[in-house]
TORPA-4810 file (N, C-alpha, C, O; in nm, 3 decimals):
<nodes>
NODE_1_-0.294_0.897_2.832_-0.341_0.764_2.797_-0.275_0.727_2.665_-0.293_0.795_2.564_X
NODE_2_-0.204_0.624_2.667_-0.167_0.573_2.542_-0.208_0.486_2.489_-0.252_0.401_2.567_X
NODE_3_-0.223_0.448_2.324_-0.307_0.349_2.258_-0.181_0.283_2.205_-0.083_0.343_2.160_X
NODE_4_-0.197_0.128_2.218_-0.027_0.088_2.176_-0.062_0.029_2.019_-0.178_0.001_1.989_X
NODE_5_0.046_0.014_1.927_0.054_-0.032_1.833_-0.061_-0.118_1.805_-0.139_-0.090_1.715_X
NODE_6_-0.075_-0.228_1.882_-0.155_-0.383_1.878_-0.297_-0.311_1.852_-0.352_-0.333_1.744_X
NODE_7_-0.356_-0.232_1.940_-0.446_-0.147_1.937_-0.512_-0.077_1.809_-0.629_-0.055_1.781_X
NODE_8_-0.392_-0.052_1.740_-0.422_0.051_1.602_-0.418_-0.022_1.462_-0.457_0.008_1.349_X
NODE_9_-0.348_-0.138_1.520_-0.368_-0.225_1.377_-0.474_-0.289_1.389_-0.531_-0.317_1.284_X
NODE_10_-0.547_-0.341_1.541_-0.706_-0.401_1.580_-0.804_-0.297_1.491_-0.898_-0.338_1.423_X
NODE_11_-0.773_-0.180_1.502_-0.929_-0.074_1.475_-0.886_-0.060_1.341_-0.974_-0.027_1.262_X
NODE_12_-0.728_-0.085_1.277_-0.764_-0.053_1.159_-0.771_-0.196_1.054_-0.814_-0.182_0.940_X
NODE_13_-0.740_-0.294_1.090_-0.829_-0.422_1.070_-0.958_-0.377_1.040_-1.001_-0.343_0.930_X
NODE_14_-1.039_-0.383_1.194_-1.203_-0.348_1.142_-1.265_-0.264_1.084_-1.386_-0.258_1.066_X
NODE_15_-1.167_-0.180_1.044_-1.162_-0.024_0.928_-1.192_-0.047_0.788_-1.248_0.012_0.697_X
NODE_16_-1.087_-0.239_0.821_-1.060_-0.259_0.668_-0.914_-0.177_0.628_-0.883_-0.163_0.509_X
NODE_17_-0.859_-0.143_0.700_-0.754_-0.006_0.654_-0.616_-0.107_0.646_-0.641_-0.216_0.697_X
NODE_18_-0.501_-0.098_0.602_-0.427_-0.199_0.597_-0.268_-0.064_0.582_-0.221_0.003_0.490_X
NODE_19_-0.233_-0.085_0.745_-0.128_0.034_0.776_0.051_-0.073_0.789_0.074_-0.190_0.817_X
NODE_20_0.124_0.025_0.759_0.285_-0.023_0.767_0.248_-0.047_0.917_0.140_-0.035_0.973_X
NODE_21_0.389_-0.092_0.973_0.428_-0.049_1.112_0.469_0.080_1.156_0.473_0.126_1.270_X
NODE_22_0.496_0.127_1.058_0.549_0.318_1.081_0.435_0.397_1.072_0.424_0.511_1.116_X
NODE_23_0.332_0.317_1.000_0.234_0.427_0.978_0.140_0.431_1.094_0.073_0.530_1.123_X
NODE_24_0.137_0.260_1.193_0.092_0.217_1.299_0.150_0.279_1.416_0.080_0.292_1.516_X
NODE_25_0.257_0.314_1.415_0.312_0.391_1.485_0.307_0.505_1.519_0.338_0.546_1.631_X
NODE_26_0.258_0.585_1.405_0.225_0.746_1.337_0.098_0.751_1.429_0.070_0.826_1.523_X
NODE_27_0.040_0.664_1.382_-0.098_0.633_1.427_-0.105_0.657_1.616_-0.163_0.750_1.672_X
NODE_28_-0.056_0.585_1.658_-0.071_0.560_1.743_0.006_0.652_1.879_-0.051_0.651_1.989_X
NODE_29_0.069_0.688_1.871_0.163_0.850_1.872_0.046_0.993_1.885_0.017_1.073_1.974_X
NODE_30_-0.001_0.965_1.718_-0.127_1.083_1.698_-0.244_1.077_1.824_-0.277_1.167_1.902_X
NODE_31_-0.286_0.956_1.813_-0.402_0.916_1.924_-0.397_0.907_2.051_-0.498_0.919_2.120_X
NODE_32_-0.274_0.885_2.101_-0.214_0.933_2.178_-0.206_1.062_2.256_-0.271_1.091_2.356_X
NODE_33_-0.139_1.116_2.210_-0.149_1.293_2.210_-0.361_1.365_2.239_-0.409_1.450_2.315_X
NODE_34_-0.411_1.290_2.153_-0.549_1.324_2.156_-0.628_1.321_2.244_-0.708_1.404_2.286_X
NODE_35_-0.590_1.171_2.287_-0.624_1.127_2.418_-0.615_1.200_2.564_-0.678_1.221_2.667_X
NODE_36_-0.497_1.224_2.502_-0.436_1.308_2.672_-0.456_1.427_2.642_-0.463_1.495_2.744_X
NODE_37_-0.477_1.514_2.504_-0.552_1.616_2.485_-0.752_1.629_2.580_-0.786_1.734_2.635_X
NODE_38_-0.839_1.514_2.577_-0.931_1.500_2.598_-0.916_1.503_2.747_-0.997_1.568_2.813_X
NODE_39_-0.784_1.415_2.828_-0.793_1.391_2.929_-0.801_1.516_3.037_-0.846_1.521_3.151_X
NODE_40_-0.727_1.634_2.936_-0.680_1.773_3.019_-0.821_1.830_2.978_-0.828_1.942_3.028_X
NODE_41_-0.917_1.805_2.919_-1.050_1.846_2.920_-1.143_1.827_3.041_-1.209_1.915_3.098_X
NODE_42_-1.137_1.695_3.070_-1.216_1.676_3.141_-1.197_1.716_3.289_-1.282_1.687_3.373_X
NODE_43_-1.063_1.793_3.323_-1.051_1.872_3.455_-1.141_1.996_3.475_-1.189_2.047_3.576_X
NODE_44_-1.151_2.033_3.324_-1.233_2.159_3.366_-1.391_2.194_3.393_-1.491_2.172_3.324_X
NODE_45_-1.375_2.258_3.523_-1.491_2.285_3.551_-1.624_2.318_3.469_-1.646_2.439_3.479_X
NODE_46_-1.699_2.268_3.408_-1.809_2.323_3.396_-1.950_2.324_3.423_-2.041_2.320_3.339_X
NODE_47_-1.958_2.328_3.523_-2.095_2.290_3.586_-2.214_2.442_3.561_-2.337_2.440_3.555_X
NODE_48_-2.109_2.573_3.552_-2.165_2.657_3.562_-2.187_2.722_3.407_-2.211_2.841_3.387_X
NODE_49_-2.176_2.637_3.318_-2.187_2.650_3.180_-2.311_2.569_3.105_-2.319_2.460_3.048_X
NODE_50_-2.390_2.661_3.130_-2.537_2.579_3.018_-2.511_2.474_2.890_-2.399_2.469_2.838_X
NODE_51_-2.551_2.443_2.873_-2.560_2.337_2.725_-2.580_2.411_2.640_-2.652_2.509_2.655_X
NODE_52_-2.536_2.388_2.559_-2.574_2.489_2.415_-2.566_2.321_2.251_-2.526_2.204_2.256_X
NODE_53_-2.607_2.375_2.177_-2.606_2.289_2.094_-2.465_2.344_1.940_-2.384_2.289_1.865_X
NODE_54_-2.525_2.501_1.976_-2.390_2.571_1.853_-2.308_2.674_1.985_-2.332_2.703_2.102_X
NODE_55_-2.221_2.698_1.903_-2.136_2.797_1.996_-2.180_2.967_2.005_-2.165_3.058_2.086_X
NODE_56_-2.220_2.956_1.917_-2.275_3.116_1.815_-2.448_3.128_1.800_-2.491_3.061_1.706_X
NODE_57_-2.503_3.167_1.842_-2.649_3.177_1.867_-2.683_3.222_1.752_-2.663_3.343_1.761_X
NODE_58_-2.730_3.195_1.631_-2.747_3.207_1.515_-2.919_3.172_1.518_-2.965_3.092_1.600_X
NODE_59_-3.013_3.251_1.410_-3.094_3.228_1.361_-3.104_3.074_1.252_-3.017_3.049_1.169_X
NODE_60_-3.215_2.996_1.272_-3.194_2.874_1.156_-3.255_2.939_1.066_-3.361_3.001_1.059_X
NODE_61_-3.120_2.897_0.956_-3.145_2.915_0.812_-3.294_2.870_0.748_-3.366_2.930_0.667_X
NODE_62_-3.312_2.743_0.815_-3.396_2.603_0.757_-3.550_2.701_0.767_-3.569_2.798_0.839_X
NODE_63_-3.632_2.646_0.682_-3.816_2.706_0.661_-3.844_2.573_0.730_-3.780_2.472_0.757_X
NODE_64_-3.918_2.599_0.739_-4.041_2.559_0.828_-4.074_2.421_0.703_-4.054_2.450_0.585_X
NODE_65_-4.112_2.306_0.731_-4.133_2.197_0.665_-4.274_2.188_0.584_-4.342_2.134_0.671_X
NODE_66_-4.367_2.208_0.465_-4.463_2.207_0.439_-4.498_2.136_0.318_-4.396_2.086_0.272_X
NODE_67_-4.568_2.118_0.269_-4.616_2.012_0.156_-4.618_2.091_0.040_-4.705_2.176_0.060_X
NODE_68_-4.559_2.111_-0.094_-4.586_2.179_-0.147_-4.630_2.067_-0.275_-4.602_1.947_-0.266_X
NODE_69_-4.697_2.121_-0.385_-4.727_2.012_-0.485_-4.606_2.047_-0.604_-4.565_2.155_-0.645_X
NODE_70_-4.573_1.924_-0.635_-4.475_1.907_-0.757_-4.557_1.954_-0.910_-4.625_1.876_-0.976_X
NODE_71_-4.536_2.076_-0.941_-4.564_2.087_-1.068_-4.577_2.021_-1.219_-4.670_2.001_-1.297_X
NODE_72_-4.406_1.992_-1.218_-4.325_1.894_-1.341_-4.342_1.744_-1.300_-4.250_1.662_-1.303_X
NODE_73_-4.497_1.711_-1.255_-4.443_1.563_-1.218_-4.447_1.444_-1.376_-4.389_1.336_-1.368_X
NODE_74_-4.509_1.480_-1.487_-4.528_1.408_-1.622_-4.420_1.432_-1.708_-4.374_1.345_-1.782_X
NODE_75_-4.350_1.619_-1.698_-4.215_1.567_-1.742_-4.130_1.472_-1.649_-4.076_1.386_-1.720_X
NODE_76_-4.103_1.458_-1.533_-4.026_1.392_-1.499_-4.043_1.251_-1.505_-3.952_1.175_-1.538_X
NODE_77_-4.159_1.214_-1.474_-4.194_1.082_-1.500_-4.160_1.029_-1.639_-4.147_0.908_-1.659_X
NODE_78_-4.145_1.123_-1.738_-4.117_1.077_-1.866_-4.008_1.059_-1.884_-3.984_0.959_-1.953_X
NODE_79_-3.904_1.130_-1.842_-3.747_1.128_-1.818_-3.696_0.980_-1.770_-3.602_0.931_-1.834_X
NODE_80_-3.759_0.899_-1.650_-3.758_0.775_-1.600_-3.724_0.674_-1.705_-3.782_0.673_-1.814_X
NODE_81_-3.617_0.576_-1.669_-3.559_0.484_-1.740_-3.646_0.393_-1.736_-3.659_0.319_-1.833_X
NODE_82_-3.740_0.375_-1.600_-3.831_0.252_-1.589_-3.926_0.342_-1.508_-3.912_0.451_-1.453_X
NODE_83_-4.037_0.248_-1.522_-4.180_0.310_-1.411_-4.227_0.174_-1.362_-4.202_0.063_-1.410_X
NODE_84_-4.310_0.211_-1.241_-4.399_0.096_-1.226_-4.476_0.191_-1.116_-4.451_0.235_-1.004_X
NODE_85_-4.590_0.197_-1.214_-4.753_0.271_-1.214_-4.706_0.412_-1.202_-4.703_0.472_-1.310_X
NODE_86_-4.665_0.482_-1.091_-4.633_0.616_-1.088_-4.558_0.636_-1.062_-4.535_0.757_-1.073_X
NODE_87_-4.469_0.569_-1.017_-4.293_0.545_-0.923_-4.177_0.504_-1.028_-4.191_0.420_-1.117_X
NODE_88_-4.053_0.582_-0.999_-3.965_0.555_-1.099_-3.868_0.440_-1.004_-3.826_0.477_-0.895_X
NODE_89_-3.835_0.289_-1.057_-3.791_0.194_-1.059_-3.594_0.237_-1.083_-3.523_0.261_-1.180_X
NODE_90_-3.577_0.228_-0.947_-3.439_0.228_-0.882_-3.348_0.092_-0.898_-3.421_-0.005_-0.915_X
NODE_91_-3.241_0.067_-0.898_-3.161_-0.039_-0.885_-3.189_-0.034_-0.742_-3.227_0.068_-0.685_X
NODE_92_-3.161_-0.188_-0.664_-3.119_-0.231_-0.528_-3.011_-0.179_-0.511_-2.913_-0.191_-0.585_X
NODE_93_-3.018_-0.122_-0.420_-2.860_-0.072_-0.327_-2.858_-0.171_-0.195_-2.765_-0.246_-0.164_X
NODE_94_-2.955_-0.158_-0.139_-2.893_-0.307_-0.013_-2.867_-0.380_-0.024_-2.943_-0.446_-0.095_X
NODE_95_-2.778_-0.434_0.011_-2.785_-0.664_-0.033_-2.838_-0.670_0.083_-2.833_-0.600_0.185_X
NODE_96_-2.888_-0.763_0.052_-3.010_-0.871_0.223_-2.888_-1.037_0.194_-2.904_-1.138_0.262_X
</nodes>
């Protein structure tokens, strides 16, 4: 399967990404190859292969989720550039 030029300057438009024609080319060459990498995937049989989520059956690292109480909560609160009542006052990060 090939992805043509027109293609790679479309996705990298909506990337925002702003590529030569050589590099569109590079591009598109690479993805290419990937593609038809994926395509020789999907011949192979696996019906007789369970799902797995890791490859390596590993124990989780992760504890168990529980509530513990914050000790240092008056030093930290004091550290705070701003408060409002018990909550430390963040800049907006979203624009609406």
């Amino acid at each position: 399967m090939s992805i043509s030029i027109e293609e790679v300057l479309k996705i990298a438009s909506l990337a925002r990404l702003e590529l030569s024609e050589e590099e569109a080319k590079n591009y598109s060459q690479e993805l290419s190859q990937i593609l038809d990498y994926f395509k020789k995937l999907e011949s192979l049989d696996t019906s007789d292969v369970e799902p797995t989520f890791h490859a390596v059956r590993l124990e989780t690292p992760f504890r168990e989720d529980e509530v513990k109480e914050f000790e240092a909560k008056e030093e930290l609160l004091a550290n705070a550039p701003e408060l409002h009542e018990r909550s430390i006052v963040v800049p907006k990060v979203v624009k609406t």
